[in-house]
N, C-alpha and C positions, 0 to 999 in steps of 0.2 A: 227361631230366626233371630231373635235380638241378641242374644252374643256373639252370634256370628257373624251381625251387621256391626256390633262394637267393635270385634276384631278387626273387620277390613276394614271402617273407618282408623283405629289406632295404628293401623299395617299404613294407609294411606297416609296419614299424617306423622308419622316416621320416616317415608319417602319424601313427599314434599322439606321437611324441614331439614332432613340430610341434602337433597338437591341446593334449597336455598345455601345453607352452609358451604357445599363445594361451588355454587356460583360464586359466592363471598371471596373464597381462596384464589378460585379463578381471577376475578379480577383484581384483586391485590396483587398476585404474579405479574400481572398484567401491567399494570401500574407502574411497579420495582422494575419490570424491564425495561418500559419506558422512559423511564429515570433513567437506568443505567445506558441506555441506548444514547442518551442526550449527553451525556458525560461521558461518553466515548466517541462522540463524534466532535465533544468540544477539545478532545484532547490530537486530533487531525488540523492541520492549517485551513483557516476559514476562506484565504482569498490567494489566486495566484500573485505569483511573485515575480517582478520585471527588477535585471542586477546586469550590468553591463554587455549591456545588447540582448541580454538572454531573457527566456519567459520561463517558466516554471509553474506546473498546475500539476493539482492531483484530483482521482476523484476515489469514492469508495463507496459501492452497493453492499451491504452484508445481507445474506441469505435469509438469516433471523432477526431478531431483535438487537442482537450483539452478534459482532463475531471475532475472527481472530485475525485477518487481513491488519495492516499495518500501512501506512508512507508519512513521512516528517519531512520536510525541509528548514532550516533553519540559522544562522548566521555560526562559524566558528570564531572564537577569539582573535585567530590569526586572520579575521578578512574573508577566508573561503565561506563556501557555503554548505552547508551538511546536508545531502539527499539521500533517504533511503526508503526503503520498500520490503515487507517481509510476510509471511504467511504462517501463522501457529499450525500444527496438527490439531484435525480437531475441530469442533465449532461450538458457537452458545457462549454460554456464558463461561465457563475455564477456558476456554481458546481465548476469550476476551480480555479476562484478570491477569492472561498470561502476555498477553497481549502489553496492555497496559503497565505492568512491571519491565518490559524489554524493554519500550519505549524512555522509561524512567532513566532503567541502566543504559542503555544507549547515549541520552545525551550528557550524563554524569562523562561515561570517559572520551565523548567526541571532546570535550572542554580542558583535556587533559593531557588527551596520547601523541603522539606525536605522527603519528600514520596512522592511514586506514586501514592496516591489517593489524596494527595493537588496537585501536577501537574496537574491531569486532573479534581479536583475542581477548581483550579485556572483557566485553560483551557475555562471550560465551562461559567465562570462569564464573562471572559474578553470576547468570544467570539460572547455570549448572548447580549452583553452594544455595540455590535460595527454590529448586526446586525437587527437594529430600526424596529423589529416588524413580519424580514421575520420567513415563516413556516420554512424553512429548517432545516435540522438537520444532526446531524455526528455521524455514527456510528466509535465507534473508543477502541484501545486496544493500551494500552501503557505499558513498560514495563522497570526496571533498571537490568542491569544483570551484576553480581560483577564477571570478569574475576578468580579473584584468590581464590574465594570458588564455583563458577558456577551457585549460589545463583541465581535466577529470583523473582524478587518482579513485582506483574504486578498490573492494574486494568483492567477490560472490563468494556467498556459502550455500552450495546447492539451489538455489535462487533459479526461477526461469530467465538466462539470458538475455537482458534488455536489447532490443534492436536501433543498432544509432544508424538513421538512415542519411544519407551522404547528399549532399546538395546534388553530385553527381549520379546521383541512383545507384552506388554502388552500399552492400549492406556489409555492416558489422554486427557480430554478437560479444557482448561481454562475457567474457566465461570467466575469468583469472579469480582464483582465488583458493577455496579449498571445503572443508567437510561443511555437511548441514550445522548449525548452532545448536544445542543441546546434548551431543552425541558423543563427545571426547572433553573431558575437560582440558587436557592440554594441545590440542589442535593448532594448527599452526596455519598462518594463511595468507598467501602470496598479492602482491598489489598489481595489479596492471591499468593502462594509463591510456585514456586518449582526448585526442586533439581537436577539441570541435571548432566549425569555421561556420562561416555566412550562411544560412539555409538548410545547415543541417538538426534533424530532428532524432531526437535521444527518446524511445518510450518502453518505462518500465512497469510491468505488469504483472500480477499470479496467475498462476495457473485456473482461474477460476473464468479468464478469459478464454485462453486456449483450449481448455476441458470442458467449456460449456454445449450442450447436446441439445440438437432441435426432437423432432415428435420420432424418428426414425433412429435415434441413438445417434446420430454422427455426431462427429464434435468438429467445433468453431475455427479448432487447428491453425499453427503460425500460419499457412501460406495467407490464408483470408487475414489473418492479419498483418503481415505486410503489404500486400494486397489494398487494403484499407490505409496505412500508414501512407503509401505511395500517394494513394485519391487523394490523402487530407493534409498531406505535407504545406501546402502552402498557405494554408490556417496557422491561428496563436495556437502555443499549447494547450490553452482550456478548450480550444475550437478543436482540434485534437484528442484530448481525453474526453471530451461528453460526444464525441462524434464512436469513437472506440466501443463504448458503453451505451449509447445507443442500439449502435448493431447487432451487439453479441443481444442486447433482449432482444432484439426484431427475430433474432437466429434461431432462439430459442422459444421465442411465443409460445403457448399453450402449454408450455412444462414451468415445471416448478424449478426455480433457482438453486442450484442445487451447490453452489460454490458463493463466498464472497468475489467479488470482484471488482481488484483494486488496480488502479493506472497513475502513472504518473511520467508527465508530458517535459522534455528540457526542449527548447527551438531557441536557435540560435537565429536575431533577425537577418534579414535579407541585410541591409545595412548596415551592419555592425562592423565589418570590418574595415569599412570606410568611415564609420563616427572613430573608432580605435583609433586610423590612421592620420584622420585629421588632429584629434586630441594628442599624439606624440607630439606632433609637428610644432603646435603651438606649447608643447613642455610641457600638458597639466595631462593627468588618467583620464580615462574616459566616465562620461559620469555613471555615477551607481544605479539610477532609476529608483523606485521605489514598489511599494506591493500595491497589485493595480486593484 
């Protein structure tokens, strides 16, 4: 009996100290992604944005620890303001790193091109030369939005449709534009333009909203989300995008997240067109507001 009891003790004690060793790993993983989790969410805008009459918020759930969802707003040289929104193939950590490289080259040539369809032409060459061969690909919607006419010059590349809901209840989808980003490197891709007024509410989203599924598979689907845009329109945009984000988990309760899920909110105040009008009258812009 004693070698056979020194066996299973030495068999036991090979188990245990292999177990401790892969806890070890485990949470070192653990660690690294939380780090990296922190440094991809400090690379997201930390507060919304108030810029002539207008609000501007974003929010982003990722599924995992990292993921590959994407939204920036940020100031152009020329005055406008750069909003975009995008979704990697993919999740974890490469949908992240890919992530995080888009974002880089994004605002290298928003500082440079001269339209929003040479920014995300430009976009997609540099992105395509620095990705040696992988499938992946980015859906993505970029946009410049001139504070002091409300002008929006955008493009989509395969992007889900931002819905600009009309002070009058009537709805728009942005579609203009042309291929997914990844997919061609010499791609070409069309600008389309619109005109937001007083109470109108701009929200751009991924698919991670739309595609989200309760216990029964059904999924969250545009209608329920204009549906909801409609209820929440007379909210700020941050009141807007955590209201958005909210529901899609209420909708999905008891299932696992199975998508990032990113929003980002434009509202144009009730006001604004009357702060505009008065501000001509007396000769000077109307003011810029600041990040609230």
């Amino acid at each position: 009996m004693a070698p056979l009891f020194v066996v299973v003790a030495m068999t036991i004690g090979v188990l245990l100290r292999g177990y401790v060793v892969k806890e070890r790993e485990r949470r070192a993983v653990e660690q690294e992604l939380a780090v990296a989790r922190r440094v991809q969410q400090d690379l997201l805008p930390k507060a919304p944005l108030t810029v002539g009459g207008m609000q501007v918020a974003g929010a982003n759930l990722p599924c995992f620890a990292v993921g590959g969802d994407y939204f920036d707003y940020f100031p152009l040289p020329d005055g406008r303001l750069g909003v975009t929104i995008g979704d990697v193939s993919g999740k974890g950590v490469p949908a992240a790193l890919l992530m995080s490289k888009l974002q880089a080259i994004l605002r290298g040539e928003s500082s440079r091109a001269a339209s929003v369809a040479e920014v995300v032409e430009g976009a997609n060459r540099q992105l395509m030369d620095s990705m040696e061969g992988s499938r992946k690909f980015v859906t993505l919607f970029y946009a410049a939005l001139d504070p002091a006419t409300r002008t929006l010059r955008y493009t989509n590349a395969g992007h889900n449709p931002p819905m600009l809901l009309r002070a009058d209840g009537r709805l728009e989808l942005l579609e203009t534009g042309g291929l997914l980003v990844g997919i061609f490197a010499q791609a070409a891709y069309e600008e389309g333009t619109a005109e937001l007024g007083p109470g109108d509410a701009l929200v751009l989203f991924t698919d991670g909203v739309t595609e989200a599924e309760d216990r029964r598979k059904a999924q969250y689907g545009e209608e329920r989300l204009e549906a909801l845009i409609r209820g929440a329109r007379g909210g700020a945009a941050r009141e807007i995008g955590d209201r958005i984000c909210q529901e899609v988990l209420r909708f999905s309760k008891g299932t696992h997240q199975a998508d990032d899920i990113t929003v980002v909110v434009i509202k144009v105040e009730e006001g604004a067109g009357a702060a505009a009008s008065a501000a001509a009258a007396a000769g000077s812009p109307a003011p810029p507001g600041g990040a609230a």
